[in-house]
N, C-alpha and C positions, 0 to 999 in steps of 0.2 A: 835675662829676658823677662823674667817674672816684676813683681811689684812688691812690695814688703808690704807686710799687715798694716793697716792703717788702726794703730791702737787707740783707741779710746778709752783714758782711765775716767772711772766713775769716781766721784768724791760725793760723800756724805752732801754734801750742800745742792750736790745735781740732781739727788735723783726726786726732790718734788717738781725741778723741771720736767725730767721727763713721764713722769708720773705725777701729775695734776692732783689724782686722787688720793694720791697716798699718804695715811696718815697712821699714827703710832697711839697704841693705845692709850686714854688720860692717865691712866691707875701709871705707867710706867715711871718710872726714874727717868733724868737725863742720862745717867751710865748706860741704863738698861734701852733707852730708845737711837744713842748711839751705836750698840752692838747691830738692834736690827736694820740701821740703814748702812751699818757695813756691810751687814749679810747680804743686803738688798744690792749694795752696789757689786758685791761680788759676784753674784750669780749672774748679774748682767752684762758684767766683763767679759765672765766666761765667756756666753752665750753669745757677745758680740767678736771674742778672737774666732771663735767658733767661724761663726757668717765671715770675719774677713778670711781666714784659711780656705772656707771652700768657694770663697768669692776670688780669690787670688788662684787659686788650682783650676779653676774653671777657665781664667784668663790667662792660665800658662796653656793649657790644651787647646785653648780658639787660637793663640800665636804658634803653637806647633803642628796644629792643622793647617794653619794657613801660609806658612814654612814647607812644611811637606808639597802642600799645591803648587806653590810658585816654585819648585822645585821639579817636579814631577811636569810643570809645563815647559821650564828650561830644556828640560832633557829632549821632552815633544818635538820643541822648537828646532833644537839641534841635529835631534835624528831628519825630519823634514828636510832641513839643509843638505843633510848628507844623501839624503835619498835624492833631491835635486840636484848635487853636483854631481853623484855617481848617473842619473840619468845622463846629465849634459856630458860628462864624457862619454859616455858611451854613443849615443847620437854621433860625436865627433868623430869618436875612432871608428864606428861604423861610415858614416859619413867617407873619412880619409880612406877605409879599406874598398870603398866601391870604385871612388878617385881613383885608387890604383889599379883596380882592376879593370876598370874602361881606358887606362891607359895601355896598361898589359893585353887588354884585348884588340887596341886599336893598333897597335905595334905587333900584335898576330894576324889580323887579318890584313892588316897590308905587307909585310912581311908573305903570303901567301895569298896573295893578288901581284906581287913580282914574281913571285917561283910560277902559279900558271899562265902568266904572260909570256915566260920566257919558252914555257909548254909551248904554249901555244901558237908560239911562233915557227918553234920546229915542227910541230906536227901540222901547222898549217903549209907551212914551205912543201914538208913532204905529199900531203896531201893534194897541191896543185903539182906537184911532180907529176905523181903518176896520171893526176888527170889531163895533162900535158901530154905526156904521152902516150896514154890512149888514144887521144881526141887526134894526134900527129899521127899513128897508125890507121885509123880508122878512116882520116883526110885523103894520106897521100900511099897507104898500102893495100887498100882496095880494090877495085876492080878498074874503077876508072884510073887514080894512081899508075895502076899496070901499061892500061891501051896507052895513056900520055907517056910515062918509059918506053914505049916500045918504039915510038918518031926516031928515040935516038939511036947512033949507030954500031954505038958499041953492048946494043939494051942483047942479055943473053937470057932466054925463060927461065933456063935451068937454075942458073945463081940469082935470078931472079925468085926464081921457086925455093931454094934455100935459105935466102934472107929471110923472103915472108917467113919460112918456118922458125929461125930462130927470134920473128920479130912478133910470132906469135906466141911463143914460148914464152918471152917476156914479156907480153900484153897478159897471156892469163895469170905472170905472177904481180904486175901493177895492178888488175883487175884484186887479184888474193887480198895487195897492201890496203885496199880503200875501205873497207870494213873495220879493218882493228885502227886504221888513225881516227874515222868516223867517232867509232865507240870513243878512244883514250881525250877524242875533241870533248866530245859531250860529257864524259868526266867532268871536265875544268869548270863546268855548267853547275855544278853538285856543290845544295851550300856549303859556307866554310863551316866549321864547328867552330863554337866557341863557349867559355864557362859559364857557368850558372849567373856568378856575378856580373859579368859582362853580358851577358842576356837583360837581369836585372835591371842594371845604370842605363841598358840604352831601350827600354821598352818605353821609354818617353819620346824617344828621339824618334823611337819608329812608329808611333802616333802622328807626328809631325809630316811625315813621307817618307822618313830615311829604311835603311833594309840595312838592321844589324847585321844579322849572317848574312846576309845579299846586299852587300854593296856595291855601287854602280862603279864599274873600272871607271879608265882615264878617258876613254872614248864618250863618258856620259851615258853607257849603256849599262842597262841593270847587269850582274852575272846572273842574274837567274830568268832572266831570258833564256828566248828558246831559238837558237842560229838553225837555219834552214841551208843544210851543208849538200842539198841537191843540186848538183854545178852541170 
């Protein structure tokens, strides 16, 4: 990664190049003026390995600083990535876990919009029972009921007077049954429960007009309406 020393050997003949001024004293010999521009070139050798060593050191540390950086922003890059694909999965599988759960919700609440249909069938049938048969007693076992029985010829008071008792016997326990189907009706009225997540996925849908826990049955009528069961 480095660069080798860029040597420059000095010879006796360069160094009035590079030194214009320099010159050896008259009195000298040629022996004796040759010594001092070896001297001369040697101290400048040195002096130039010198400059290239810490010129070449310097230029090894600016390539492994800038090694390290590009290095250190790879790694950046890459963690980045990762934190972006660890997001996008996650998105997803949160995503897929709502999906399932407004599925699983919508398969519970209709699932239990058939179970109080089916209520509510029996306890409605029941419910016009008795009030059938009140309304039958009240019609044709009353007063007037009576005097119209009595045209006929075989009409007797007394078993006449025995019926109505057993037929009010049974009126006040019809009268008993219309409270508690009343109540068990208005029950099937009570939202459905459903989870956190399925509350979550359809709190958009119920912006829209839809009623998560209160969905409207088959009839188009909301459940959480309020039926007026005074007949």
């Amino acid at each position: 990664m480095g660069v080798e020393p860029a040597w420059l050997p000095f010879r006796m003949t360069s160094l009035p190049t590079f030194l214009p001024g320099f010159t050896t004293p008259a009195s000298l010999d040629e022996t004796s003026r040759r010594k001092v521009v070896a001297e001369g070139s040697r101290l400048i050798n040195e002096g130039m390995q010198i400059f290239n060593s810490t010129l070449d050191e310097n230029f090894r540390e600016v390539r492994l600083s800038h090694f390290k950086a590009e290095e250190i922003e790879r790694k950046f890059i890459c963690f980045q990535n990762e934190v972006a694909e660890r997001e996008r999965r996650q998105a997803e599988s949160h995503s897929r876990a709502l999906i399932r759960a407004d599925r699983k919700g919508r398969r519970t609440i209709a699932a239990e919009l058939a179970r109080r249909a089916t209520l509510f069938d029996a306890e409605f049938r029941s419910f016009k029972y008795a009030q059938d048969y009140l309304g039958d007693f009240r019609e044709c076992r009353g007063s007037v009921g009576t005097l119209w029985n009595s045209q006929n010829a075989d009409f007797s008071f007394l078993s006449e007077v025995a019926e109505m008792s057993g037929l009010i016997d049974g009126c006040a326990q019809g009268e008993s049954m219309v409270p508690p189907i009343e109540g068990r009706i208005r029950e099937l009225w009570e939202p459905i429960e459903v989870s956190e997540d399925t509350t979550e996925v359809g709190a958009d849908a119920a912006d829209e007009g839809g009623e998560v826990d209160q969905p409207a049955d088959s009839f188009r009528v909301s459940m959480s309406g309020y039926l007026d069961l005074d007949l």
